[in-house]
C-alpha positions as CSV (number, residue, x, y, z in Angstrom):
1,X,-20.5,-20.2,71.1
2,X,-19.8,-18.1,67.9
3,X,-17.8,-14.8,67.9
4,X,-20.2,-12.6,67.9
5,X,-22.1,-13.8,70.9
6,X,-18.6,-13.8,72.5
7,X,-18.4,-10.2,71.6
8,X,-22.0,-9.4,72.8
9,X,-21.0,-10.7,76.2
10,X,-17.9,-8.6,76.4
11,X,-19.4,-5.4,75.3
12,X,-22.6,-6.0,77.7
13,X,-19.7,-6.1,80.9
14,X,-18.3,-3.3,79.5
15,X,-21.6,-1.4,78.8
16,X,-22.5,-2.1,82.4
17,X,-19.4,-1.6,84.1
18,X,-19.0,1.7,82.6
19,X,-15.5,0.4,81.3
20,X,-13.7,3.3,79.9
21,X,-11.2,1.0,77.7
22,X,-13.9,0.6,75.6
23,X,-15.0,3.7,74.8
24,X,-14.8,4.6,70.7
25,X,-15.1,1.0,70.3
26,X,-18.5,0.0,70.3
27,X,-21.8,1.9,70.7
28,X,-24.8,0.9,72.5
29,X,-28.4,1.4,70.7
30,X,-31.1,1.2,73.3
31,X,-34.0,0.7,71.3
32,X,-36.4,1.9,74.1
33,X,-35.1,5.9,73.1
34,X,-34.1,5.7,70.1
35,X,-31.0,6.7,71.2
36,X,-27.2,4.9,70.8
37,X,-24.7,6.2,73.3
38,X,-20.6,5.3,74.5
39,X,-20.6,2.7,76.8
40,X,-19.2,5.0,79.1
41,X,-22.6,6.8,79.5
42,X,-23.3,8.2,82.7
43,X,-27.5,7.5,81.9
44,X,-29.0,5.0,84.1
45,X,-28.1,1.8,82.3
46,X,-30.8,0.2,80.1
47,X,-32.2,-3.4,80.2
48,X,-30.1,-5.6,78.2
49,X,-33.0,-7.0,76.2
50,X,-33.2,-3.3,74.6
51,X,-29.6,-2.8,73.8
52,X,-28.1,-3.4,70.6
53,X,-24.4,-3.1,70.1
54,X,-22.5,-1.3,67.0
55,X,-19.3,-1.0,66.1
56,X,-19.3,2.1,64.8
57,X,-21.6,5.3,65.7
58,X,-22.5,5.6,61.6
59,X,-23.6,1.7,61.9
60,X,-25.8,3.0,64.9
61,X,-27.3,6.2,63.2
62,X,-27.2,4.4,59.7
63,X,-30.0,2.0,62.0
64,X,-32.0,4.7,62.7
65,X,-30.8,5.6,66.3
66,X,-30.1,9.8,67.6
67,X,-26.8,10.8,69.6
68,X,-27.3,10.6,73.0
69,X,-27.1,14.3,73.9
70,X,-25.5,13.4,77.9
71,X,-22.3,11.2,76.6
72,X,-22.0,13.1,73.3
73,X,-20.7,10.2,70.8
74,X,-19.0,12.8,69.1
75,X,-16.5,13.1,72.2
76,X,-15.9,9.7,72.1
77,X,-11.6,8.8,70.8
78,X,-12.2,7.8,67.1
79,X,-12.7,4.1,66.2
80,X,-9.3,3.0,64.7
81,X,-9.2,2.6,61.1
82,X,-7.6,-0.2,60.4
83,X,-8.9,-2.2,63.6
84,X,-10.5,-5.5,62.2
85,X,-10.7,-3.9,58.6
86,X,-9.5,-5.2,55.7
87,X,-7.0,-2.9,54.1
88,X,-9.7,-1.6,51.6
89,X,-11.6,-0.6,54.0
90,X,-8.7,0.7,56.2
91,X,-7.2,3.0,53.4
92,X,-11.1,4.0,52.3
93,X,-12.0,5.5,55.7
94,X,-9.0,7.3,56.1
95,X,-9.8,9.0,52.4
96,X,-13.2,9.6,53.9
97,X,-11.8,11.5,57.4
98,X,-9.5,13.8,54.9
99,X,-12.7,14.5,52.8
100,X,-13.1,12.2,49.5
101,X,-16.8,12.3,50.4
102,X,-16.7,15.6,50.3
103,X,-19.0,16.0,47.0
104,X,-20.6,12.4,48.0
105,X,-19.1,10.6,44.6
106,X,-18.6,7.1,45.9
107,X,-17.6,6.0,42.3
108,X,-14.6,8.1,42.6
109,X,-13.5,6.5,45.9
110,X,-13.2,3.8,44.8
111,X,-11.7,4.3,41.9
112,X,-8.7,5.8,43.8
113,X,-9.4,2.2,46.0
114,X,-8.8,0.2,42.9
115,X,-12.0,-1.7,43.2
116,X,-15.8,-1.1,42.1
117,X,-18.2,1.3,44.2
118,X,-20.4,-2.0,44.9
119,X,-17.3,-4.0,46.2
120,X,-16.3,-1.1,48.1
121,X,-19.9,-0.7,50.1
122,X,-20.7,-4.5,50.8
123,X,-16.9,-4.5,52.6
124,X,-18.1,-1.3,54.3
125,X,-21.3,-2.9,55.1
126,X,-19.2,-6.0,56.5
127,X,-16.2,-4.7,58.6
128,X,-17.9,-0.9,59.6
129,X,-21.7,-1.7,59.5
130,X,-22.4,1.2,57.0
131,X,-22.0,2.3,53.8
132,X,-19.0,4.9,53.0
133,X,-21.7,7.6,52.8
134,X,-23.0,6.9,56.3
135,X,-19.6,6.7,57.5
136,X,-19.2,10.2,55.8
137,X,-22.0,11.8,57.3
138,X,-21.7,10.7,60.6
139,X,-18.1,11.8,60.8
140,X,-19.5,16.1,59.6
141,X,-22.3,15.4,62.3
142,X,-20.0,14.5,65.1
143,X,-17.5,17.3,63.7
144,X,-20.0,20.2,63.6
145,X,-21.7,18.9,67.3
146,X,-18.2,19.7,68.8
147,X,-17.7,22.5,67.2
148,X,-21.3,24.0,68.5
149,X,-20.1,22.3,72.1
150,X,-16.6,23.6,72.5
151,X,-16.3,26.8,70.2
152,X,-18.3,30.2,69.5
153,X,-17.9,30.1,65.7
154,X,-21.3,31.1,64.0
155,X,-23.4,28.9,62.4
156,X,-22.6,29.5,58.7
157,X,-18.6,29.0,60.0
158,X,-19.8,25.6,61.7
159,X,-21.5,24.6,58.2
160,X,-18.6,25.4,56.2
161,X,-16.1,23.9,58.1
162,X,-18.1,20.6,58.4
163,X,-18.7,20.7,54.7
164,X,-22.4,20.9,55.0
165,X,-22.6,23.0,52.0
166,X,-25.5,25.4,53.1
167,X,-26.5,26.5,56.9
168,X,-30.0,25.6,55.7
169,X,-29.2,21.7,55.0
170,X,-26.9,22.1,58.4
171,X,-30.0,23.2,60.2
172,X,-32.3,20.6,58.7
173,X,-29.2,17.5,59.3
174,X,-29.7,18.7,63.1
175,X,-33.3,19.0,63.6
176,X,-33.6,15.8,62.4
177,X,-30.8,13.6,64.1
178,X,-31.3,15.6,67.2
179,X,-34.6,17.0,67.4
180,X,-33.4,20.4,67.8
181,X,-31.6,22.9,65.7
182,X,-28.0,24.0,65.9
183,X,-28.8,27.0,68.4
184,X,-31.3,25.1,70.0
185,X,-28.7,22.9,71.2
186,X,-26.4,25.8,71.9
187,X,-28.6,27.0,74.1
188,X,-28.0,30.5,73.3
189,X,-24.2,31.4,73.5
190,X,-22.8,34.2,71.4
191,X,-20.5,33.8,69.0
192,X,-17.6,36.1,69.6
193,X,-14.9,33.9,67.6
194,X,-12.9,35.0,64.6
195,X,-11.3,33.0,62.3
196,X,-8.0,33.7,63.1
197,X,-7.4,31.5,66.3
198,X,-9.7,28.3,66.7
199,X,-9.6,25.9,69.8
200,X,-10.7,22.5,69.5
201,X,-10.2,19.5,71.6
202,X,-9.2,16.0,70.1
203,X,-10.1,13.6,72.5
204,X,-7.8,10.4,72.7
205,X,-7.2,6.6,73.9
206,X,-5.5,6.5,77.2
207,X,-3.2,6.1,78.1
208,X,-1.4,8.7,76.0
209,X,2.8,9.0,76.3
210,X,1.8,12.9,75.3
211,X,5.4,13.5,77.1
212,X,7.6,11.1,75.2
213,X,5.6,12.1,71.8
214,X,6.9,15.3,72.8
215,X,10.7,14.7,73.2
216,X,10.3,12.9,69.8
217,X,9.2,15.5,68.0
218,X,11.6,17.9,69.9
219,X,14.3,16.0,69.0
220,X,13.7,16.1,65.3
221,X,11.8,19.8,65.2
222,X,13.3,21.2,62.0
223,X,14.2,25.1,62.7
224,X,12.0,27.5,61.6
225,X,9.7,25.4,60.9
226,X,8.9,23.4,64.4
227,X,9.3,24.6,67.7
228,X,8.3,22.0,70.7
229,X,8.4,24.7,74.1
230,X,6.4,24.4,77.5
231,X,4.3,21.5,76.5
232,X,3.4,22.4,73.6
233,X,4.0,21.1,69.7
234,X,4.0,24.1,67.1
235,X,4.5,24.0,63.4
236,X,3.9,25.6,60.0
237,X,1.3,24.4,58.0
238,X,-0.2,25.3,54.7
239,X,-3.5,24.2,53.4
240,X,-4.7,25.1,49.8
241,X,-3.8,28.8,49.8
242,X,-3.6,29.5,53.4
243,X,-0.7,29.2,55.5
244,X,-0.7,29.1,59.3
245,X,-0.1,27.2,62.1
246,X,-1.2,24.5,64.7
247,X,-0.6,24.5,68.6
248,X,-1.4,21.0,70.2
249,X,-1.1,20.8,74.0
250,X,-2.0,18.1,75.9
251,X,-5.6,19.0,78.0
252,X,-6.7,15.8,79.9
253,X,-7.8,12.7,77.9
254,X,-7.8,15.2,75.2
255,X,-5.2,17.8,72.7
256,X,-6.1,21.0,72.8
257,X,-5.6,22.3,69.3
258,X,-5.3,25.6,68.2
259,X,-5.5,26.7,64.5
260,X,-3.7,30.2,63.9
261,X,-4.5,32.0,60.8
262,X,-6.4,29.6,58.6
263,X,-10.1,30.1,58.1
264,X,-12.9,27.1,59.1
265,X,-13.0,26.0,55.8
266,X,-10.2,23.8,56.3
267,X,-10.5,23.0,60.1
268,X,-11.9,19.4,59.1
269,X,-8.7,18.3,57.3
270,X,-6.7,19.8,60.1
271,X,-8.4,18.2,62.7
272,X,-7.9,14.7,60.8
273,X,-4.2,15.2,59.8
274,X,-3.8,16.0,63.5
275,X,-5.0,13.0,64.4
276,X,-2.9,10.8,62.7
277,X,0.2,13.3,63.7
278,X,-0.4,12.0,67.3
279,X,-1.8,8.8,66.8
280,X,-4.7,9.9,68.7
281,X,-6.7,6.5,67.7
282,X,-4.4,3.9,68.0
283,X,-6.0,0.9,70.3
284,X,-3.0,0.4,72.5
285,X,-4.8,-2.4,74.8
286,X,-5.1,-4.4,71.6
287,X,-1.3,-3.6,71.1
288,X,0.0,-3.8,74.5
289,X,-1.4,-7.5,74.6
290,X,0.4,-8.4,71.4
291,X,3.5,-7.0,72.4
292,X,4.2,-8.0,75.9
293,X,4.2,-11.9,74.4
294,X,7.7,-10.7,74.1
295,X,9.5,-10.9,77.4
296,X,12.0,-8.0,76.3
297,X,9.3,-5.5,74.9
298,X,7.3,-6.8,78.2
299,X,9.7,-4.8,80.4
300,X,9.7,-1.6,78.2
301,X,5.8,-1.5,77.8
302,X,5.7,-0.9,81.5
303,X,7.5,1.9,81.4
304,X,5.8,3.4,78.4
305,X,2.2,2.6,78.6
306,X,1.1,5.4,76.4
307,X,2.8,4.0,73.5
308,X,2.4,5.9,69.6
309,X,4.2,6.2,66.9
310,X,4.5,9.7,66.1
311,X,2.8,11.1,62.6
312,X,4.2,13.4,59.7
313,X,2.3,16.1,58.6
314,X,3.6,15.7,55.2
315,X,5.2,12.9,53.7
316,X,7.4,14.7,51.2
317,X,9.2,16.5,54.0
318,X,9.2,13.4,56.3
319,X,10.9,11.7,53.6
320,X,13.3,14.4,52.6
321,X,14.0,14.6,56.6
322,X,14.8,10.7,56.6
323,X,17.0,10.7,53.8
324,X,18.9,13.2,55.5
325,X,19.5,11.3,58.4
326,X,21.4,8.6,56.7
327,X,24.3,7.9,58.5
328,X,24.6,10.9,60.6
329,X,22.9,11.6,63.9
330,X,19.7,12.9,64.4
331,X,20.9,16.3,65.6
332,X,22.8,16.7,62.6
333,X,19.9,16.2,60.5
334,X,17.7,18.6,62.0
335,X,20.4,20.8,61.4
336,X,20.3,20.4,57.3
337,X,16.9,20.3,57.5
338,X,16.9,23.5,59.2
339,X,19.5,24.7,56.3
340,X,17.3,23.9,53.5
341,X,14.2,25.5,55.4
342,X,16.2,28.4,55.8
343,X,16.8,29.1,52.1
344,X,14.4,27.3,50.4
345,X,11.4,27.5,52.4
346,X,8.4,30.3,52.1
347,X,8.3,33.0,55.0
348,X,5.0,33.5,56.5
349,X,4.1,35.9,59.4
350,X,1.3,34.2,61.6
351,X,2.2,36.0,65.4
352,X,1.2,33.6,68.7
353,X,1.0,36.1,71.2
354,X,2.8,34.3,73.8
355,X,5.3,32.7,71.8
356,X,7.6,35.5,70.2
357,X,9.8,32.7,68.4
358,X,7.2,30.8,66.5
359,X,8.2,28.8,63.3
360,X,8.0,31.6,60.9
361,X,8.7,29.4,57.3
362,X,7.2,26.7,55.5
363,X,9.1,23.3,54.9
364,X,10.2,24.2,51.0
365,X,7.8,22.4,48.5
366,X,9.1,19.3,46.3
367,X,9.1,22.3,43.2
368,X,11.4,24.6,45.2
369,X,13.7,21.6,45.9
370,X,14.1,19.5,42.5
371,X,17.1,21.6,41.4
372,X,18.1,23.1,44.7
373,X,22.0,23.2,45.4
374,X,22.1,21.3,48.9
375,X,25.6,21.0,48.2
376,X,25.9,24.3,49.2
377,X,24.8,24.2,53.1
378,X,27.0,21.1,53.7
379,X,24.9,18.2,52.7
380,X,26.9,15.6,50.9
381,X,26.4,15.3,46.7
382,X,25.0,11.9,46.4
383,X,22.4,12.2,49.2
384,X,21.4,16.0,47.5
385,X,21.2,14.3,44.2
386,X,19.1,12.0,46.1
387,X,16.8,14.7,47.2
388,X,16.6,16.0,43.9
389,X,15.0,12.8,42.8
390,X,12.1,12.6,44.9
391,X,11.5,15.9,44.5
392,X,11.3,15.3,40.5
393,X,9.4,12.3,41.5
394,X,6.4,13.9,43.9
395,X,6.2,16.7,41.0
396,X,6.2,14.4,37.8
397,X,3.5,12.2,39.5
398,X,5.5,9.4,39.9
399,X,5.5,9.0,43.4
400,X,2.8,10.3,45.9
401,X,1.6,10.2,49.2
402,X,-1.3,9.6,49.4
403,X,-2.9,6.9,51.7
404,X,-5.0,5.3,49.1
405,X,-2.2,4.1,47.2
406,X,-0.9,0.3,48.2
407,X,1.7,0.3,50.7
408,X,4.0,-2.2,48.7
409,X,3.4,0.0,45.5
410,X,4.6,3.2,47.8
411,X,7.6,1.0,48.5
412,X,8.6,-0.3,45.1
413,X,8.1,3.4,44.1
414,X,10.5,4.7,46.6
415,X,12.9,1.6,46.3
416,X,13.7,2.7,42.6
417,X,15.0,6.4,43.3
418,X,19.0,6.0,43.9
419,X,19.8,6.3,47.4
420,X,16.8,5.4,49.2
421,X,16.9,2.1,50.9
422,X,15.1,-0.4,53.1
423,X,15.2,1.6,56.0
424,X,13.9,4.6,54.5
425,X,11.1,2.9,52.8
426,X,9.8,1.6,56.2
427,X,10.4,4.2,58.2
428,X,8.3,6.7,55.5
429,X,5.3,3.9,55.4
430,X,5.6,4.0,59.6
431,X,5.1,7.8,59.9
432,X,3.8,9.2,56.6
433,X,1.4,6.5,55.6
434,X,0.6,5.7,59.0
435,X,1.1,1.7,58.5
436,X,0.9,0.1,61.9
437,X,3.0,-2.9,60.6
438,X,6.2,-1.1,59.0
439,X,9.1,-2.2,60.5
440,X,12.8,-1.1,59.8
441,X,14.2,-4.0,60.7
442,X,18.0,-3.4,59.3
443,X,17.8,-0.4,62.0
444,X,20.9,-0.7,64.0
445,X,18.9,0.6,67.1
446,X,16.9,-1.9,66.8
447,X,19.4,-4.9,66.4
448,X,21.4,-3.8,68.7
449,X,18.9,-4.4,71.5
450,X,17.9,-7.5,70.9
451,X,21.5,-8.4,71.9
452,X,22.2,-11.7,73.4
453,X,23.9,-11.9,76.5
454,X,27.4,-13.0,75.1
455,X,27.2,-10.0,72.9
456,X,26.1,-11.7,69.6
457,X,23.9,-9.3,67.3
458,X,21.0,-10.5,65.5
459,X,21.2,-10.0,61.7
460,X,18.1,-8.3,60.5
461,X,16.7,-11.2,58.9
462,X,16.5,-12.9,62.7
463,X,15.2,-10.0,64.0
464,X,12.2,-10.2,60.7
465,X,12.1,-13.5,62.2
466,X,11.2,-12.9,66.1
467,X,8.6,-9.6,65.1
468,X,6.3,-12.4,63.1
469,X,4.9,-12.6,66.7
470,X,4.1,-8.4,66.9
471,X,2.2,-8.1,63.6
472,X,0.4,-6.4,62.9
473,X,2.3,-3.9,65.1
474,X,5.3,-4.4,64.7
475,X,5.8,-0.6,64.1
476,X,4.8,0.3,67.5
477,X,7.7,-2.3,69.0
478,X,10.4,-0.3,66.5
479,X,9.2,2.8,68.1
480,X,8.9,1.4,72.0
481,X,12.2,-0.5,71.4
482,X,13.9,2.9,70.1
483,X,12.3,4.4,73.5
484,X,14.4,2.2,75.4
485,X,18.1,2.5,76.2
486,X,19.1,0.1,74.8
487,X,17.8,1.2,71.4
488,X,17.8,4.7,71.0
489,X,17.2,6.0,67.7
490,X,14.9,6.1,65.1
């Protein structure tokens, strides 16, 4: 039997069993209605001669199927990027959730992709099922649907912040996916919203460790600039020429996420950023089966079966933050980091009403920080000199962040400024670039768990040896092992 009946059967058990493990990861065309839904749909089941299965909701619409309006695909946790992809693909569709279909040039993807815009839509067509375009359009679609479902934003706000372009192709887009227009389907609610303080809900795989994602980030909250109080995450954030800030909560099999002070416009980026900050899409069963062939990482997965590895919201400062925490602990780091955010970063006053100490600054900029005297708040010379450097770097263009870019050309790139090692490289490509497989693997944490019983530590070139068997996630064991006692860190 080939793969792909294999699959078929799976998804059919799932589809009829209402599995919810499965839902984001396949969609269910019933060709009956016209209609795909989540296998999770709570619709009387079709026949399984008229379902078709896709593995992604463009591939569905890009066939010619509607949303189902009762399980709203648009609710559904996002499909992993890099699940099954090849990296291509992988680094292409998480360009395309930041926006690099924005003005619809294809060309110019995959220019920044390193390959031809033919290449780049027959390995669409292959590992997603549509083209980039598709893929492009059904992400808006899916955006503006939630954001006529769960907020009171006016319809010119909903089309600019899904980057229709116009409320009269938004209108037209809906009438002819759904059958009704953008009111129609709000069935006549108000808008009473400004665009001051937006609530949206990201929903997520479960299980989610929103709690230990929590005391990481807590742990490492630079002052000023972070604050993690009552369950919630706050931070800074500046996008274009707006500055503001995000409040994430945990609601349910969902974040709640609150922008303060930043218009619609850019609540498509936030939303996306966000969702690599939590790892919202990660597809833990897939990783919790890889991982528990271990008999050691076996015993910590039960007790962390919401396993993600935390996100940076900017890879400049997640860098500048690691560097910092070279050879000192992690509290002492936060506080040079809150030092240099102190003096160096820009003041902005965005009030939350029921938080009177909100982070009130902006992590400083790599052009505030290429000749700034860190010398002066107690952070040694060569590891300033070091920050210097990558300042000089991100600002001369010869080093960047962004995820298009090949990880191993990220690496060399930070390998050649003084200072920055192995550790730092990996740990960066982990949280900034959001590679599933980094793995730190001269992290003292780490070796030190893997201790044998007559006290004998593995040098990291053993430990490289025994995470062959986690690829390719081996960066979700450095972050479960550093979870554990025996290897706190990170």
């Amino acid at each position: 039997m080939n793969s792909t009946a294999t699959s078929n059967e799976v998804y059919e058990r799932a589809r009829l069993s209402r599995d919810a493990r499965f839902d984001g990861r396949f969609y269910v065309g019933v060709r009956t209605t016209g209609i795909y839904c989540r296998p999770v749909c709570p619709a009387t089941p079709p026949k399984s001669e008229n379902v078709t299965f896709y593995p992604t909701a463009a591939a569905a619409s890009e066939a010619g199927y509607r949303p189902c309006l009762r399980c709203r695909p648009e609710c559904a946790p996002g499909t992993p990027a890099w699940a099954g992809t090849s990296t291509t693909v992988q680094r292409g569709l998480r360009l395309i959730a930041d926006g690099a279909l924005d003005d619809g040039n294809v060309e110019r993807l995959a220019d920044r992709l390193g390959v031809t815009s033919r290449h780049l839509r027959r390995l669409f067509t292959k590992h997603v099922g549509a083209s980039p375009l598709a893929v492009a359009h059904t992400q808006r679609l899916h955006f503006a649907k939630r954001l006529i479902d769960q907020t009171a934003l006016s319809m010119q706000e909903i089309s600019v912040a899904a980057g229709f372009g116009s409320v009269r192709r938004f209108n037209d887009t809906f009438r002819k996916t759904y059958g009704r227009t953008p009111r129609e389907l709000r069935r006549g609610r108000e808008s009473t919203a400004t665009t001051t303080s937006l609530s949206v809900l990201l929903p997520y795989r479960q299980p989610y460790g929103w709690r230990e994602l929590l005391e990481f980030f807590a742990g490492r909250a630079t002052p000023g600039v972070e604050i993690v109080a009552d369950g919630r995450y706050l931070r800074s954030i500046k996008v274009g020429d707006e500055c503001g800030l995000i409040d994430v909560s945990d609601s349910e099999a969902a974040l709640s996420l609150t922008v303060h002070g930043i218009g619609t416009a850019s609540l498509f980026s936030i939303v996306q950023r966000c969702r690599g900050l939590f790892d919202l899409d990660a597809p833990i069963d897939d990783i919790s089966r890889t991982l528990s062939g271990d008999s050691v990482l076996r015993g910590w997965l039960k007790a962390c079966r919401g396993l993600r590895v935390p996100g940076a919201w900017d890879g400049f400062e997640l860098t500048v933050r690691a560097i910092l925490g070279q050879q000192v602990s992690v509290k002492a780091a936060t506080t040079f980091a809150g030092r240099i955010a102190g003096r160096y970063g820009e003041r902005i006053g965005v009030p939350v009403a029921d938080l009177p100490n909100a982070p009130d600054r902006l992590f400083p900029a790599p052009q505030k920080l290429m000749r700034a005297r860190l010398e002066n708040l107690g952070v040694i010379r060569s590891r300033a000199q070091t920050i210097r450097d990558l300042a000089r770097a991100v600002v001369d263009g010869s080093l960047s962040f962004d995820q298009a870019q090949d990880i191993n050309e990220h690496r060399a790139a930070l390998l050649s400024i003084k200072g920055i090692g192995e550790w730092t490289a990996e740990y960066v490509a982990m949280r900034a670039l959001k590679n599933p497989d980094a793995f730190p693997a001269s992290d003292l944490g780490l070796l030190r768990a893997f201790d044998g019983p007559d006290g004998v530590r593995l040098r990291p070139v053993e430990l490289h040896a025994r995470a062959e068997a986690w690829r390719p996630w081996r960066a979700y064991a450095a972050l479960l092992t550093w979870g554990s006692e025996k290897g706190a860190g990170g």
